[in-house]
N, C-alpha and C positions, 0 to 999 in steps of 0.2 A: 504493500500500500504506500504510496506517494503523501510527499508532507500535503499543509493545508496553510493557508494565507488567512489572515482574517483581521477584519481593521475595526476597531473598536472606534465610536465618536461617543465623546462627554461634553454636553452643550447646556447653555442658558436655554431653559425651555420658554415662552412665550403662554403665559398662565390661561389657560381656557381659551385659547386663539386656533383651531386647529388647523386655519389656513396658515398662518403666519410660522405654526413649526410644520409645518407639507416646506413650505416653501425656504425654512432656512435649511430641512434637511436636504432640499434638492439641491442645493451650492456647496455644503459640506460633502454630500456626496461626489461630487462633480470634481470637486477640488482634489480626490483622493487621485495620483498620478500611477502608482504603484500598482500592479495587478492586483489584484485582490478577490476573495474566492466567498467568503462570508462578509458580512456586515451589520454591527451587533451596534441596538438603538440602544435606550435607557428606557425602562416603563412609564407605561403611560405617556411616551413621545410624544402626542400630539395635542396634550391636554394640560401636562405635569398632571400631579397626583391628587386629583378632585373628588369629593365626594359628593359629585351632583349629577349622576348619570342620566338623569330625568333630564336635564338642561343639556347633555353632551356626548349621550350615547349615539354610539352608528349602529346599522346592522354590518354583515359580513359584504353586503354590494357596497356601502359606505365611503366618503371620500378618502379617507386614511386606507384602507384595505386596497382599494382601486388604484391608491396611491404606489403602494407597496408594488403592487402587481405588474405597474406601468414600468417602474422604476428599476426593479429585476431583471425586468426583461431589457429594458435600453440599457441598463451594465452589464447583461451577463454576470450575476453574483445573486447570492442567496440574500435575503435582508430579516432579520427578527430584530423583534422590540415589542413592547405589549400596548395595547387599547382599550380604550374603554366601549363594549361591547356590550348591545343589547340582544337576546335571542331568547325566541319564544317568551318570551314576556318577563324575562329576569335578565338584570346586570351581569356583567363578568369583566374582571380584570382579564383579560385575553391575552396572551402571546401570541403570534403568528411567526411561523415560520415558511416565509413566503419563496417558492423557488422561481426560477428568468421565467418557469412557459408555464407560468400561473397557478399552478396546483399551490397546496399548502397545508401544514400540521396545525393544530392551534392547539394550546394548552392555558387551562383556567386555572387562576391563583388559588393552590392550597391554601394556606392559609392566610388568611384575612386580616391586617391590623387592626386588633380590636380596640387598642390604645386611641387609634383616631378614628375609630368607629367605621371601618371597613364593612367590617362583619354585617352591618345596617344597611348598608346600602348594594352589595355584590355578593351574589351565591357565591359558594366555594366548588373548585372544582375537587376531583377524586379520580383523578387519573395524570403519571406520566407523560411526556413526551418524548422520547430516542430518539432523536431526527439522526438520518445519516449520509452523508457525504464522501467519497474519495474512498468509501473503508473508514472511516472515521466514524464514533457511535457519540452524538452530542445529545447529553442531558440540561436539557432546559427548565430555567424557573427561575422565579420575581420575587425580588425583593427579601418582604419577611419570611420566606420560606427559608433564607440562611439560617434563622436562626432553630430549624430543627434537623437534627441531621440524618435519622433516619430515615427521612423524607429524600435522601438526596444519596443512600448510604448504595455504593458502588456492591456489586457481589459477583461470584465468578458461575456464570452459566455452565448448562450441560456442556456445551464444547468446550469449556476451560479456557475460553477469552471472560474477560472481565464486561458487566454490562454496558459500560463506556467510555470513552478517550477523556473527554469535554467537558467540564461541569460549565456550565453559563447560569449568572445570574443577571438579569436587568433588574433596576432600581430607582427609587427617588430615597436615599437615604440621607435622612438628616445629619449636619454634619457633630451637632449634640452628643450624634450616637457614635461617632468616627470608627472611634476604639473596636467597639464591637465587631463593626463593618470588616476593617484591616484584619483584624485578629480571626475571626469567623473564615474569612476569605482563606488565609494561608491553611487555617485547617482544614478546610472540607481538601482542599488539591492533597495536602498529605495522608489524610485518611483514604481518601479513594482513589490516590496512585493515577492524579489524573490532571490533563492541565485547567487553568482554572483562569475563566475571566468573568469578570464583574463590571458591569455597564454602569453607571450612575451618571445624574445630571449635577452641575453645577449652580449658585444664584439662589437669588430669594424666590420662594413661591407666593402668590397669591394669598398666604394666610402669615406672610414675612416672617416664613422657616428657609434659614438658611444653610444651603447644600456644599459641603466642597467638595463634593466630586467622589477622589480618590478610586475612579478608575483603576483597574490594577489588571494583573496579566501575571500569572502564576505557572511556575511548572510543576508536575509530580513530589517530589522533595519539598514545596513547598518557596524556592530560592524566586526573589520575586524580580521578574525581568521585567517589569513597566506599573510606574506606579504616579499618578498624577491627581494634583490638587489644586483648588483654587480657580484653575481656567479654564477654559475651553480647549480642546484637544482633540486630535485625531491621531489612533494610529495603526501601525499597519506591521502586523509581524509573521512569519511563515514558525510554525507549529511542527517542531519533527516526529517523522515517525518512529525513526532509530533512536533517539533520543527516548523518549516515552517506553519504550520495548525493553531498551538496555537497563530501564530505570527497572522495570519490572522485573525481570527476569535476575538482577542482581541481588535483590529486595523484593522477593517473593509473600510479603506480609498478608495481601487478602486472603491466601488459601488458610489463613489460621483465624481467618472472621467469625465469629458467632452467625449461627443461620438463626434468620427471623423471618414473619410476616407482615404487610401492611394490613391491617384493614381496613 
């Protein structure tokens, strides 16, 4: 299996405008020079983190999703980030994993901040999502679901590959909470032997909670190769495979995991 490229953007989100973040994600994308094979938003890109669905929800044909779809396919590159998502008559914090010729994965947020009252206004979802690319197996998920790890916890299938390469999280995390965020991040990569990046936005939100970012880009081990705060940023890094295998194979840790279930 061949490495994988994948460019993280942590941006000032434009509060409840979802033309105005369509339209700066379209020049941050644009501006990316370097090939690039993924493209990983921060949650709730087109909104920041609102609790007014009633005022801001799309459905799945919706201009952010159509957005996604157009945009895919004029880069040739895969885009995720999550939305706020109306279906069948209930809310959803949504990820999409949108690929160039329109098809797509979507995953609903586990769990819900109930601290800022998530939970009230967005069903939770109860399923996964393994998106896969190149031979790569990416585990996707938002935000406060870092902080359960079972929810996230890697394990080695019948064929004796591990369930997947990628942990991704997208985010609006306060910068209040930094600590957690940075600390949370380096562990989930070391525990599930996998690389690890964390999407977050930057700036005040509409409710003047302030974000710094700290975007990061993690390997296996845990050794952090991109970490940024405070700004706006783009970036673009190739993900090995030899790298990730060797790590494994050297440090054989999951085969001695406790076997569990979700329910």
């Amino acid at each position: 299996m061949s490495d994988l490229t994948v460019s993280l953007i942590q941006a000032n989100l434009h509060w409840e405008d979802i033309g105005a973040n369509l339209a700066m994600f379209d020049q941050k994308i644009d501006s990316i020079k370097e090939r690039t094979e993924v493209i990983v938003l921060p949650e709730m890109f087109s909104t920041g983190f609102s609790m007014q669905p009633e005022k801001l929800a799309e459905t799945m044909d919706g201009s952010a999703v159509q957005w996604m779809k157009r945009k895919a396919k004029e880069k040739n590159v895969i885009i995720t980030g999550s939305l706020i998502i109306e279906d069948e008559g209930a809310y959803y914090n949504r990820l999409i994993w949108m690929l160039p010729n329109g098809t797509y994965g979507s995953y609903d947020k586990r769990h819900r901040f109930g601290f800022a009252g998530e939970d009230n206004h967005y069903a939770a979802g109860d399923k996964r999502l393994i998106a896969q690319v190149k031979g790569w197996k990416i585990c996707l998920n938002i935000c406060y679901d870092l902080r359960f790890p079972v929810w996230a916890r890697n394990t080695i299938q019948e064929n004796g590959a591990p369930a997947y390469d990628v942990l991704v999280y997208v985010a609006n995390w306060p910068e209040r909470r930094s600590t957690p965020w940075r600390s949370l991040l380096q562990a989930r990569a070391i525990e599930n032997q996998c690389y690890l990046i964390g999407v977050n936005r930057v700036g005040d939100d509409g409710n003047n909670i302030y974000h710094s970012g700290d975007t990061s880009l993690i390997d296996p081990v845990g050794e952090i190769i991109y970490h940024k705060a405070h700004n706006e940023d783009i970036f673009t890094y190739t993900l090995s495979r030899n790298h990730l295998e060797e790590l494994r194979t050297r440090f054989p840790f999951m085969k001695d995991a406790d076997k569990f279930m979700i329910l």
